[in-house]
N, CA, C and O atoms as CSV, one atom per row, in Angstrom:
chain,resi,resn,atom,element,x,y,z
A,1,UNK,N,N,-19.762,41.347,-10.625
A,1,UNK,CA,C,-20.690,40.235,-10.605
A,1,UNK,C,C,-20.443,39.335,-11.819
A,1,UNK,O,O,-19.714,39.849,-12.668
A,2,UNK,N,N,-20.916,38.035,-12.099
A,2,UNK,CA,C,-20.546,37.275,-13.258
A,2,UNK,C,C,-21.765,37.523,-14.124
A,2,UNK,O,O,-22.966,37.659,-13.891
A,3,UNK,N,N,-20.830,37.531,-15.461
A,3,UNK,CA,C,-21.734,37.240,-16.051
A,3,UNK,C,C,-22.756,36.251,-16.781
A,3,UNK,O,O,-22.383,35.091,-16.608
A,4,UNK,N,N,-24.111,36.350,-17.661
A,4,UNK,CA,C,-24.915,35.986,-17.567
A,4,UNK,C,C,-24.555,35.207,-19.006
A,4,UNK,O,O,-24.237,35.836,-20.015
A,5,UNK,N,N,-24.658,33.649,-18.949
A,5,UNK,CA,C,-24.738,33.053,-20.158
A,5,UNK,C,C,-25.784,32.076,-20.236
A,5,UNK,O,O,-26.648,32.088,-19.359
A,6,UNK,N,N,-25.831,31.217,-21.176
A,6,UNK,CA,C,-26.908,30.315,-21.739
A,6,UNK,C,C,-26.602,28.937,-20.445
A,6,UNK,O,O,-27.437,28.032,-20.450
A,7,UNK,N,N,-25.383,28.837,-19.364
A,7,UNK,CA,C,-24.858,27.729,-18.585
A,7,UNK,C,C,-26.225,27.982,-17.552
A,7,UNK,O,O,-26.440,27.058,-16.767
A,8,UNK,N,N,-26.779,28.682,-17.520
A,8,UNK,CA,C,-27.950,28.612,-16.392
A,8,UNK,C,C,-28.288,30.139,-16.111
A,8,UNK,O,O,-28.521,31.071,-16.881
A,9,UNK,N,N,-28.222,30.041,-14.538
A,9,UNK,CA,C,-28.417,31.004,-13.811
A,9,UNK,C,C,-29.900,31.098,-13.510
A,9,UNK,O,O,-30.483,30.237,-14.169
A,10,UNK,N,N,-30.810,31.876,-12.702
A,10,UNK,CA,C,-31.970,31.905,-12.203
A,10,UNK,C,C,-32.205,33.458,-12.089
A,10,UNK,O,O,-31.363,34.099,-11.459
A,11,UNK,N,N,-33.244,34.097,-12.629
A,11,UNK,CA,C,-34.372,35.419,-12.215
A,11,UNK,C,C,-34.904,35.236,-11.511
A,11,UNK,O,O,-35.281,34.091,-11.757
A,12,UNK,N,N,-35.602,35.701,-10.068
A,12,UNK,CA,C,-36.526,35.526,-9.588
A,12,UNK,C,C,-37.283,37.096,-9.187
A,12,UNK,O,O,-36.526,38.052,-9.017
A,13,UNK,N,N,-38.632,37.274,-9.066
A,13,UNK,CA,C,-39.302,38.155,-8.575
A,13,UNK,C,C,-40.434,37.243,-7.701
A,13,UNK,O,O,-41.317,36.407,-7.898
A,14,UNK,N,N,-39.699,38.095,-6.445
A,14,UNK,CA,C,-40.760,37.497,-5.338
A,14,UNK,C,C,-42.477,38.252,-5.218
A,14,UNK,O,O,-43.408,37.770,-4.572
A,15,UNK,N,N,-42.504,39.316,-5.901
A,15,UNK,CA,C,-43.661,39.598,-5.649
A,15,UNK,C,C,-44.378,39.918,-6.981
A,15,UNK,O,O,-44.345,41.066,-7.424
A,16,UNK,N,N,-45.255,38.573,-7.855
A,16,UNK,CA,C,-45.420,38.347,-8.829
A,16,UNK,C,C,-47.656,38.324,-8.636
A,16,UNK,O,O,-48.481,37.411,-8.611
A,17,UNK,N,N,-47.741,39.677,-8.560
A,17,UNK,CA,C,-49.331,39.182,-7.892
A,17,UNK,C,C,-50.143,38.658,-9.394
A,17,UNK,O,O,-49.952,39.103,-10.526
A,18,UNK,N,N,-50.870,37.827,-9.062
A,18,UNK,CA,C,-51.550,37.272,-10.233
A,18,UNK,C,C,-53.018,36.856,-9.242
A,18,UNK,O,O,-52.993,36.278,-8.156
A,19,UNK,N,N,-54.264,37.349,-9.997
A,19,UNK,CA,C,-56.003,36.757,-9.766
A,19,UNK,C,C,-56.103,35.380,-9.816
A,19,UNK,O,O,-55.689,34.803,-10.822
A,20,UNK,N,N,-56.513,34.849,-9.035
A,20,UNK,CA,C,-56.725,33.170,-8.538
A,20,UNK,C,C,-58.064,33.120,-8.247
A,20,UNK,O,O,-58.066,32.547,-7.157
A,21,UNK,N,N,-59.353,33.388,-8.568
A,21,UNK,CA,C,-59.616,35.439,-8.718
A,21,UNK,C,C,-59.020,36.183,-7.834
A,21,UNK,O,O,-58.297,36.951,-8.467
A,22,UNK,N,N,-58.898,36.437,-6.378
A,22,UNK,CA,C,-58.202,37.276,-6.031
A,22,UNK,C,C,-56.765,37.126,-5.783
A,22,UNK,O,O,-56.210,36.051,-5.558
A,23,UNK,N,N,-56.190,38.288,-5.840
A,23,UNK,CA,C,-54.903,38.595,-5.750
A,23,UNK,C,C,-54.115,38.007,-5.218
A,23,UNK,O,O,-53.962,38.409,-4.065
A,24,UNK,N,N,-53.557,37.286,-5.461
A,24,UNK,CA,C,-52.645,36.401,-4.685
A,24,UNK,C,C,-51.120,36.484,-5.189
A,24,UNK,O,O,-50.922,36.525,-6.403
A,25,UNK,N,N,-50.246,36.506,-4.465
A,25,UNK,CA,C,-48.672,36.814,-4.411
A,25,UNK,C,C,-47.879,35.839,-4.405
A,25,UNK,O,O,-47.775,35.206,-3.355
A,26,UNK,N,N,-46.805,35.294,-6.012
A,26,UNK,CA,C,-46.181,34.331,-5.871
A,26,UNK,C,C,-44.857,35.075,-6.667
A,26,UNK,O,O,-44.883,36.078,-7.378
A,27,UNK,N,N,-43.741,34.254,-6.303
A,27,UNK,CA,C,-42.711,33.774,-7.023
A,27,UNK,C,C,-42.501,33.448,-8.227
A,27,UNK,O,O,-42.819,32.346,-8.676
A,28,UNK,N,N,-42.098,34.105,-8.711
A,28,UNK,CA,C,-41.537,34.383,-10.343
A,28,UNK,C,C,-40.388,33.976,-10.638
A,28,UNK,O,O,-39.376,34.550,-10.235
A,29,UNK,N,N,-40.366,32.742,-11.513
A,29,UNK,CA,C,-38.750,32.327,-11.437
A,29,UNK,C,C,-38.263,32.306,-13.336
A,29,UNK,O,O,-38.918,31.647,-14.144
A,30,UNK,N,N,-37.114,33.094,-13.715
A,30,UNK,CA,C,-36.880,32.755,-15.385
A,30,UNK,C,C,-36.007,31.437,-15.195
A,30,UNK,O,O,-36.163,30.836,-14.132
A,31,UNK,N,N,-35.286,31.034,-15.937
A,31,UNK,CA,C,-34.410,29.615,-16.137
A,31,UNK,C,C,-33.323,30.844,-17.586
A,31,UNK,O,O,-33.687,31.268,-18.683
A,32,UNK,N,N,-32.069,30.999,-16.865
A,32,UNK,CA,C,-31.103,31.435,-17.942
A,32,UNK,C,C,-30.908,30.701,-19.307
A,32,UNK,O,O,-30.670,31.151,-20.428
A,33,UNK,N,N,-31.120,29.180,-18.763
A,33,UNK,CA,C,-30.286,28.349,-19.909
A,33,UNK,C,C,-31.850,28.127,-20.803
A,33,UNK,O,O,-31.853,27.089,-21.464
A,34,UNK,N,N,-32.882,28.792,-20.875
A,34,UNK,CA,C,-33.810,29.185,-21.839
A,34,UNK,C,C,-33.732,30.514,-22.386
A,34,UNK,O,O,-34.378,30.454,-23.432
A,35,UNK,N,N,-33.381,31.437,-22.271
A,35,UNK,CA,C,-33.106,32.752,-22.821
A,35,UNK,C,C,-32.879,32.739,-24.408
A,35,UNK,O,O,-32.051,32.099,-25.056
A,36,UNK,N,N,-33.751,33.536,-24.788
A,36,UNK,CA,C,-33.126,33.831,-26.491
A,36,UNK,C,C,-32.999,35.447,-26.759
A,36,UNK,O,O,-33.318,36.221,-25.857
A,37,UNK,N,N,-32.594,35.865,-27.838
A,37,UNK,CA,C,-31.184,35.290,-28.641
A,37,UNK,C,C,-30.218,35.215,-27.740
A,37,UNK,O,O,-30.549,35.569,-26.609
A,38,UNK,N,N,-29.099,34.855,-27.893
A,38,UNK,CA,C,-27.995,34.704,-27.010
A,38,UNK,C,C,-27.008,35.616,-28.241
A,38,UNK,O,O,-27.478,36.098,-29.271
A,39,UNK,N,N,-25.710,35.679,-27.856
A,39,UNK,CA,C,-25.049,36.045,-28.532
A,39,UNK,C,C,-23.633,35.446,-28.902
A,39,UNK,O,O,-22.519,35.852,-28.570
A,40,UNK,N,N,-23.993,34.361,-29.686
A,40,UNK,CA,C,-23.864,33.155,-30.586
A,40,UNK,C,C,-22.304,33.466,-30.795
A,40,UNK,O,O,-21.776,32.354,-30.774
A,41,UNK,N,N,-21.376,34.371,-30.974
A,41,UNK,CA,C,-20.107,34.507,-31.203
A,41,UNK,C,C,-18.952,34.977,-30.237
A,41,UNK,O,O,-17.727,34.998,-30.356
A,42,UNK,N,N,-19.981,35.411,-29.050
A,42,UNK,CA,C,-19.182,35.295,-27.675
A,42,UNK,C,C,-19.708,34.676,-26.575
A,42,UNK,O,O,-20.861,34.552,-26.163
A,43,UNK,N,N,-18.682,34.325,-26.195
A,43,UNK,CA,C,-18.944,32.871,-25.235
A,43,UNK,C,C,-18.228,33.304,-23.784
A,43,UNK,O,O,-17.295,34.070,-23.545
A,44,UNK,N,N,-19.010,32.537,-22.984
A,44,UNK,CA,C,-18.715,32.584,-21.591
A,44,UNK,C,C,-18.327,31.047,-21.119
A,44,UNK,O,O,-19.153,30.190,-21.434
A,45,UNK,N,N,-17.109,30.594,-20.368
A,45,UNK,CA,C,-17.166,29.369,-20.122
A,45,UNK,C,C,-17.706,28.024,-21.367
A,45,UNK,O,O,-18.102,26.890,-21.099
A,46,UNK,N,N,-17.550,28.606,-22.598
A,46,UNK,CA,C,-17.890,28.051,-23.230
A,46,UNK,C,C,-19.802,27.786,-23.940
A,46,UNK,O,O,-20.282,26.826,-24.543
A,47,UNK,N,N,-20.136,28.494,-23.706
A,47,UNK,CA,C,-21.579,29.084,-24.108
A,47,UNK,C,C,-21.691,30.543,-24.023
A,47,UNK,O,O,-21.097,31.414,-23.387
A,48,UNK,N,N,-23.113,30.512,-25.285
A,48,UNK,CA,C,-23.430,32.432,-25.730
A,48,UNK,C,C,-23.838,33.009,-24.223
A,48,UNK,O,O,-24.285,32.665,-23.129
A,49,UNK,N,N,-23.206,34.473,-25.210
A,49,UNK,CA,C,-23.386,35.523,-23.746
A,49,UNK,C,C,-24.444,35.774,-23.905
A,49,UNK,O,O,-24.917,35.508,-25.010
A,50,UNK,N,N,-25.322,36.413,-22.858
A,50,UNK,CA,C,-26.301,37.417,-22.796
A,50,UNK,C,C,-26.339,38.934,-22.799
A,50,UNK,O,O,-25.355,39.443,-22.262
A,51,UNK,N,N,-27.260,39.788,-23.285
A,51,UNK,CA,C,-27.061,40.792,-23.344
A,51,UNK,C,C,-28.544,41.757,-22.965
A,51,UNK,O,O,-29.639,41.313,-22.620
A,52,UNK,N,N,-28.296,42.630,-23.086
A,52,UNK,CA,C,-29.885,43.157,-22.621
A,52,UNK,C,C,-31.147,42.979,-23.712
A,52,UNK,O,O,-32.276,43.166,-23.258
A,53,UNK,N,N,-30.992,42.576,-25.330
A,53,UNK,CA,C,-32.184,42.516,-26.093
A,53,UNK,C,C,-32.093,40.723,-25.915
A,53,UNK,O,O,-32.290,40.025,-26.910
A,54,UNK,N,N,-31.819,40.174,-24.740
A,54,UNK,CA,C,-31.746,38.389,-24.874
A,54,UNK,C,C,-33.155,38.105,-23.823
A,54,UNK,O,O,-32.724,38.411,-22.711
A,55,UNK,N,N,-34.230,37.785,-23.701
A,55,UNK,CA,C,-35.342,37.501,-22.987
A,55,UNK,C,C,-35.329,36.140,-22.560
A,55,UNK,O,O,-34.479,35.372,-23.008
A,56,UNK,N,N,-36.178,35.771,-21.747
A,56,UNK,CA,C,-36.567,34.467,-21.209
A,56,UNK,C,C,-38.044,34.144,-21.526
A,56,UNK,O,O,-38.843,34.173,-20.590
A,57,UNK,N,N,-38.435,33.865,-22.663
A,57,UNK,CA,C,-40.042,33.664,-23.271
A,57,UNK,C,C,-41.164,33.147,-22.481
A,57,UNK,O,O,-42.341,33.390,-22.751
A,58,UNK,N,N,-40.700,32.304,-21.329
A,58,UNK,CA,C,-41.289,31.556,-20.532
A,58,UNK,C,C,-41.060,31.633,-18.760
A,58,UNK,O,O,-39.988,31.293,-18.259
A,59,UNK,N,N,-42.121,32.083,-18.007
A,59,UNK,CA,C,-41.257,32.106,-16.607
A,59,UNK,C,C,-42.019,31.088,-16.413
A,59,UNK,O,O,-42.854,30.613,-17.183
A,60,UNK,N,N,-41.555,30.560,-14.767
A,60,UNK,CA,C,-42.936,29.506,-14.263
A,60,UNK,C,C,-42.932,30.359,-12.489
A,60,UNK,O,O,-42.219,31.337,-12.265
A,61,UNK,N,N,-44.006,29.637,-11.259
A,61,UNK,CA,C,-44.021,29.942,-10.549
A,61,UNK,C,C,-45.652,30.350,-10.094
A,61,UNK,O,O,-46.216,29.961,-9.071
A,62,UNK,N,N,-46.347,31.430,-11.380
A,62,UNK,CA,C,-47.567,31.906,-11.010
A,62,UNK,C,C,-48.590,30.721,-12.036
A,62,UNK,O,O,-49.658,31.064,-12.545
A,63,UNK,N,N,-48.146,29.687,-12.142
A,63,UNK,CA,C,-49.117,29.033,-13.059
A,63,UNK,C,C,-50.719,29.210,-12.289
A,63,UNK,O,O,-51.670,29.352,-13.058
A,64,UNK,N,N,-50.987,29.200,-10.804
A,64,UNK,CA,C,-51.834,28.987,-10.054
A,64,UNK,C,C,-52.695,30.142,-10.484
A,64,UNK,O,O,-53.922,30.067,-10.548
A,65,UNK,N,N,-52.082,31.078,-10.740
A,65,UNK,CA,C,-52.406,32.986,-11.227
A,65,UNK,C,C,-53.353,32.762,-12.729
A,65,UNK,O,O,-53.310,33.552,-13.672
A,66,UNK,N,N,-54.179,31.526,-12.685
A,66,UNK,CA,C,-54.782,31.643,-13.753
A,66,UNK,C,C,-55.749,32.675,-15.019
A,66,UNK,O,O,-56.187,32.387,-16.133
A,67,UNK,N,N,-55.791,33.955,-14.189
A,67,UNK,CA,C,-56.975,35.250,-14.293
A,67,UNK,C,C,-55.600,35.838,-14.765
A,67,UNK,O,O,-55.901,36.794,-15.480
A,68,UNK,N,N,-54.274,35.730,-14.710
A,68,UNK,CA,C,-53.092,36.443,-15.197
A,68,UNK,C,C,-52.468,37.582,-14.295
A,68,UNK,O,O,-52.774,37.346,-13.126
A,69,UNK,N,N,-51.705,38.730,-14.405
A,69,UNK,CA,C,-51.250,39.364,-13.385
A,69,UNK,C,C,-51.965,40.433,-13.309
A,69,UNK,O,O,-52.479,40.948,-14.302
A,70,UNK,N,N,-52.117,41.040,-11.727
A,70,UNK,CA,C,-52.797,42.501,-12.062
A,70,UNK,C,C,-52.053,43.318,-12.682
A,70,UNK,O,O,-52.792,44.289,-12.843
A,71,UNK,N,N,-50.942,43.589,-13.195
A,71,UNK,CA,C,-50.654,44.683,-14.167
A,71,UNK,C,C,-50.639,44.126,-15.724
A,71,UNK,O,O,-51.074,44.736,-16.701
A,72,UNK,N,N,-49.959,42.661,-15.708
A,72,UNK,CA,C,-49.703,42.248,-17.172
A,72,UNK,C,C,-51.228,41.128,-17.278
A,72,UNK,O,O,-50.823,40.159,-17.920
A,73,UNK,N,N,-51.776,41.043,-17.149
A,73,UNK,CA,C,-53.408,40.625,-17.576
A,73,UNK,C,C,-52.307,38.791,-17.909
A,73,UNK,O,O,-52.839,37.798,-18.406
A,74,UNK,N,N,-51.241,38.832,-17.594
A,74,UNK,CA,C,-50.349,37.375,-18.302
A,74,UNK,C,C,-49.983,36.663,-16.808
A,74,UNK,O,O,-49.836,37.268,-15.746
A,75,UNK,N,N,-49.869,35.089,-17.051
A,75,UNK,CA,C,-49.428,34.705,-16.556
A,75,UNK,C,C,-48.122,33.559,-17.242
A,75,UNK,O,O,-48.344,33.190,-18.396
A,76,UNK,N,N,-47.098,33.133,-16.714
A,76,UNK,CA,C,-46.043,32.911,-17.308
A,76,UNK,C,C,-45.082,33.610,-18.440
A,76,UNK,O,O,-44.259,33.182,-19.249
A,77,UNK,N,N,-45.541,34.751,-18.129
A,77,UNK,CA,C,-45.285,35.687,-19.445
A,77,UNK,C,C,-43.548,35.726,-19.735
A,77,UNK,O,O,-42.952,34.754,-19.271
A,78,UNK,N,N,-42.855,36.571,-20.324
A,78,UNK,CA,C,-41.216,36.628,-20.501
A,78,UNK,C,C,-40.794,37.197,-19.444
A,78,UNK,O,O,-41.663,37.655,-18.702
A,79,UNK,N,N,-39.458,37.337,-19.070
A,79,UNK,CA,C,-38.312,37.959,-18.627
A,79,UNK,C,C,-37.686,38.479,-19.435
A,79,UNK,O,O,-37.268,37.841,-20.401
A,80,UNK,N,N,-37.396,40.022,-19.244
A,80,UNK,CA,C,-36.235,40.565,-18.946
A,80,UNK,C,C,-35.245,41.390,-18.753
A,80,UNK,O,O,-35.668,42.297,-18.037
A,81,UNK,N,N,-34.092,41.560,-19.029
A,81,UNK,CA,C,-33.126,42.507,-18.278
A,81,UNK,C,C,-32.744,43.650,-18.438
A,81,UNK,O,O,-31.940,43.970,-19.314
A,82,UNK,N,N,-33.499,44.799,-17.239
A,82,UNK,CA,C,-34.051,46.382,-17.682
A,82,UNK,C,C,-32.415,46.577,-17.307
A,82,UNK,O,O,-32.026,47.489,-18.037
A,83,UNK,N,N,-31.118,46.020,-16.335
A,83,UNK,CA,C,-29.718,46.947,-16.445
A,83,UNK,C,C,-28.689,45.644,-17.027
A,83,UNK,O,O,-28.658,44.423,-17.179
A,84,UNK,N,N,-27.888,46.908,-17.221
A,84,UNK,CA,C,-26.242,45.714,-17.915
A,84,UNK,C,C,-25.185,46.551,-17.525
A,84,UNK,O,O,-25.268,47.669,-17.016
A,85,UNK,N,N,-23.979,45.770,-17.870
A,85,UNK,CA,C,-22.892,46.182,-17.826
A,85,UNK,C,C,-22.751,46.969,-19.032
A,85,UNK,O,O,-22.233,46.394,-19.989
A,86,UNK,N,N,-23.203,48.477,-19.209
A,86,UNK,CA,C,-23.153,49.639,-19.833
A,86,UNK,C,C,-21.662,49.714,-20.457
A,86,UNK,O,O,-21.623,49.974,-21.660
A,87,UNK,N,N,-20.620,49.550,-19.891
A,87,UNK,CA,C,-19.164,50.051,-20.424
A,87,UNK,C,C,-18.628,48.505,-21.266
A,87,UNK,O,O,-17.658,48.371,-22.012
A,88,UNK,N,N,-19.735,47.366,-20.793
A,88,UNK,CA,C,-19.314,46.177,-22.101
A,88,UNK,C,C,-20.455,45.708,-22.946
A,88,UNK,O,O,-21.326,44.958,-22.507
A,89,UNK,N,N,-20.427,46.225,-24.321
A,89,UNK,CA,C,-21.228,45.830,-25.144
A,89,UNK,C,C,-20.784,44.840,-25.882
A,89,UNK,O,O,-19.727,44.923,-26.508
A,90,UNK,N,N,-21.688,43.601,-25.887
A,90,UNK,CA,C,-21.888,42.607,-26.563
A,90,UNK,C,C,-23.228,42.219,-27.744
A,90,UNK,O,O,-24.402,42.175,-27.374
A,91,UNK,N,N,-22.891,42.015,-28.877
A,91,UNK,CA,C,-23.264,42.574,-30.388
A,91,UNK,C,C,-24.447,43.978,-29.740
A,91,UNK,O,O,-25.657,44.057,-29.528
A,92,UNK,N,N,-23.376,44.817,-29.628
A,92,UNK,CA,C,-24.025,46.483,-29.446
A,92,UNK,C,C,-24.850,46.657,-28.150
A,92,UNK,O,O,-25.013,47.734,-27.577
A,93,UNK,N,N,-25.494,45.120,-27.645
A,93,UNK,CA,C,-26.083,45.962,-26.058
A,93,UNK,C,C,-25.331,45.509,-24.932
A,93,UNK,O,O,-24.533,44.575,-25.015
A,94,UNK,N,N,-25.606,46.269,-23.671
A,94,UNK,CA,C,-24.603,46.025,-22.684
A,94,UNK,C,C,-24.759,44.473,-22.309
A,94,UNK,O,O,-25.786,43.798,-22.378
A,95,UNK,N,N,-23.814,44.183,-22.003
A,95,UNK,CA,C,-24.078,42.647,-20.857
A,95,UNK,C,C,-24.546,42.362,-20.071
A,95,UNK,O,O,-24.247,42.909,-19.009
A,96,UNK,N,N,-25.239,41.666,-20.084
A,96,UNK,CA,C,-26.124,41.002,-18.074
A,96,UNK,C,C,-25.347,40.599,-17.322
A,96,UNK,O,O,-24.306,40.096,-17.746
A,97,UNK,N,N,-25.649,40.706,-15.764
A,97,UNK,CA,C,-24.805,39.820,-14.747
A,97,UNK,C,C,-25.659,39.333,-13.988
A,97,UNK,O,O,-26.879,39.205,-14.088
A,98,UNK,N,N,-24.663,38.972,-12.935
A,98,UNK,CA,C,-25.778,38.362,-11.626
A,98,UNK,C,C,-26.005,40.192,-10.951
A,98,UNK,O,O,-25.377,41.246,-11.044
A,99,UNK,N,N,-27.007,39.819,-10.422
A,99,UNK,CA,C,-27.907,41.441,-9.660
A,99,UNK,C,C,-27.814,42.373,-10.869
A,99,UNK,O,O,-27.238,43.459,-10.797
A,100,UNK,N,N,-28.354,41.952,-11.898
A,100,UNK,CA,C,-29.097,43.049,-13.322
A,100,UNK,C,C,-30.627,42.384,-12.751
A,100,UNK,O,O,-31.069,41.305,-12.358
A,101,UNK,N,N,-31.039,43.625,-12.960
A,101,UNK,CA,C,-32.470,44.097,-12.309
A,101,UNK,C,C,-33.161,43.515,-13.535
A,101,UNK,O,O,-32.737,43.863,-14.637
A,102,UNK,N,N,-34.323,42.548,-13.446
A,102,UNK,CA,C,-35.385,42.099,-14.061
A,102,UNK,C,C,-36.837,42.366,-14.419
A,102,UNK,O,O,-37.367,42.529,-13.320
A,103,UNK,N,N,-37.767,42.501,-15.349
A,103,UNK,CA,C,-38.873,42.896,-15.654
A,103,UNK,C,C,-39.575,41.121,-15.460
A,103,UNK,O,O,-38.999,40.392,-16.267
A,104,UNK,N,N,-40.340,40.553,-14.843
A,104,UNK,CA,C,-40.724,39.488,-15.129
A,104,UNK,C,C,-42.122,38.759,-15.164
A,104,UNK,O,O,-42.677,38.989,-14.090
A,105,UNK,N,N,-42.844,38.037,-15.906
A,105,UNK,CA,C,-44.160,37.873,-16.281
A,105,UNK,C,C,-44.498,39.252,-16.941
A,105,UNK,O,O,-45.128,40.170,-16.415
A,106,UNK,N,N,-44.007,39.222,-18.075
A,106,UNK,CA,C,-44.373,40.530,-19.098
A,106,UNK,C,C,-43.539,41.917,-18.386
A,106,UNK,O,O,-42.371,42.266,-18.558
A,107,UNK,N,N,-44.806,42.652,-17.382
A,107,UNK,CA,C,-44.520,43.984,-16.633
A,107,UNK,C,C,-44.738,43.676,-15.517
A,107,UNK,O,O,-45.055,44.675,-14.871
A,108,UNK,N,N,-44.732,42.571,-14.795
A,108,UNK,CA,C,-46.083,42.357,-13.600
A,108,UNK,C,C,-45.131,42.175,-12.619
A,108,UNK,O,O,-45.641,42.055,-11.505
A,109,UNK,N,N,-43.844,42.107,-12.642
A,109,UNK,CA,C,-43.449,41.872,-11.187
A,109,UNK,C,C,-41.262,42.368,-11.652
A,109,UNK,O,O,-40.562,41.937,-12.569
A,110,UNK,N,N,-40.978,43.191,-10.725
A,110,UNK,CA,C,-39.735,43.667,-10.527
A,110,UNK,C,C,-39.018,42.196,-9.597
A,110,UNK,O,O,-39.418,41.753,-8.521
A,111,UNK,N,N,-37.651,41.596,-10.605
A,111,UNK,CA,C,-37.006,40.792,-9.851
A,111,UNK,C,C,-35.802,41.344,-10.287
A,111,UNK,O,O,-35.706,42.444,-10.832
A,112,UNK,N,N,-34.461,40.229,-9.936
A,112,UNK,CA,C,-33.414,40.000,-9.993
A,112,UNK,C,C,-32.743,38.786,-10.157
A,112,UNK,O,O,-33.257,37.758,-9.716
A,113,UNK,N,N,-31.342,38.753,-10.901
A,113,UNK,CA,C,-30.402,37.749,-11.690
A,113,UNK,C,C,-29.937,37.122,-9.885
A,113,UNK,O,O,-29.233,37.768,-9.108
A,114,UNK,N,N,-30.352,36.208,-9.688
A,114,UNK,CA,C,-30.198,35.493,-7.922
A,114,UNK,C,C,-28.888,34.460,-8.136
A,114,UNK,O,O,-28.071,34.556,-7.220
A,115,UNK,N,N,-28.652,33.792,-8.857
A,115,UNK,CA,C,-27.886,32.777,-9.099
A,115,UNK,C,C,-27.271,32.718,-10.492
A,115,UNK,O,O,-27.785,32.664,-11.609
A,116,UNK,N,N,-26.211,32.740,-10.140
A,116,UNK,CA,C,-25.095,33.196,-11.620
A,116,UNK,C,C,-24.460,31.989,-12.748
A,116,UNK,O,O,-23.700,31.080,-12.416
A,117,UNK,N,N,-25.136,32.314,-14.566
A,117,UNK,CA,C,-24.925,31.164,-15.371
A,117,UNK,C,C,-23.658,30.595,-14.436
A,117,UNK,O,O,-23.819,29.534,-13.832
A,118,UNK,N,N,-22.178,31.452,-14.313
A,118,UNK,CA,C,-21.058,30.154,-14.295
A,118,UNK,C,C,-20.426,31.152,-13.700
A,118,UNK,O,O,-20.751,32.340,-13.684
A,119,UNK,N,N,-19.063,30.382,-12.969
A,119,UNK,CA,C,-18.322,31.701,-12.073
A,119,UNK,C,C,-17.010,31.900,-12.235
A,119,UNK,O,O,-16.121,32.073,-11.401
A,120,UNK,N,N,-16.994,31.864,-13.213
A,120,UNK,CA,C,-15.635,32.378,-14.065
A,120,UNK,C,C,-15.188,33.571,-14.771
A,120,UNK,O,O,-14.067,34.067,-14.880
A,121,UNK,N,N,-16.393,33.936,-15.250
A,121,UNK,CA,C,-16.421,35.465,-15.892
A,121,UNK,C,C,-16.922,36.440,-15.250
A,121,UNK,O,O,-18.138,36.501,-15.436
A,122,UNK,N,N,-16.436,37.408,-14.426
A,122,UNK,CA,C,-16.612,38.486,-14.007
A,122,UNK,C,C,-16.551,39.926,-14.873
A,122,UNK,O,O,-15.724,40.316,-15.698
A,123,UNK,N,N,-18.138,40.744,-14.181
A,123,UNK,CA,C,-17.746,42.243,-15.196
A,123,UNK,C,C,-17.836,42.980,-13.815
A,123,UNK,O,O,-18.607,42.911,-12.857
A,124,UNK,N,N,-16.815,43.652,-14.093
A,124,UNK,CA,C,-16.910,44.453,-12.759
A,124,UNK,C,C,-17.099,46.012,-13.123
A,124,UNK,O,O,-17.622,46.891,-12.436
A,125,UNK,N,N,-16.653,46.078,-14.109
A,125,UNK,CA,C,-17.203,47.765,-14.786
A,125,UNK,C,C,-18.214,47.901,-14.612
A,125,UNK,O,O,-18.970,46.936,-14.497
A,126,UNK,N,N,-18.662,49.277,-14.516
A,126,UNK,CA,C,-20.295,49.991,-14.495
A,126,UNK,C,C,-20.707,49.818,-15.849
A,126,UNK,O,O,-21.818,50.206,-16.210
């Protein structure tokens, strides 16, 4: 799968329940090319890589979820990336790709890397 840099890419978790007061079920989307830290000395296509301690501070999608999520009490909360490419570490944690499994709005909703920063760099190792 490619990997994940600061050029874009998209998280999404489709099932993001957040109180409107009641429970209501939206779409959770991160934005790659907001992610911090990046890792400033290796580059993908010409921008920092990502790695698994790199988050997305901001999602959008459940703004409507004003009461916040039923598990993370948050709405718009961070992203991010619970797997990596384990056998490539970049400054010491593994690398992200496209389909690295996502934590998103804090704890409140399980997504995935849907659309890939750039498609030039492939990790194909476990």
């Amino acid at each position: 799968m490619f990997a994940n840099c600061q050029c874009g890419g998209t998280d999404q978790a489709v099932a993001d329940v957040c109180k409107t007061p009641a429970p209501v079920t939206f779409v959770n989307l991160a934005l790659g090319n907001t992610a911090v830290p990046t890792a400033s000395t290796v580059l993908f296509t010409g921008m920092p890589a990502h790695n698994l301690s790199t988050i997305t501070p901001i999602t959008q999608g459940d703004e409507a979820g004003v009461l916040g999520g039923v598990v993370s009490e948050t709405f718009m909360g961070l992203s991010r990336h619970l797997t990596g490419c384990n056998s490539l570490l970049i400054n010491g944690m593994p690398a992200t790709r496209m389909g690295s499994v996502t934590q998103q709005n804090v704890a409140n909703a399980p997504g995935v890397r849907i659309t890939p920063s750039q498609t030039t760099v492939a990790l194909l190792a476990t």
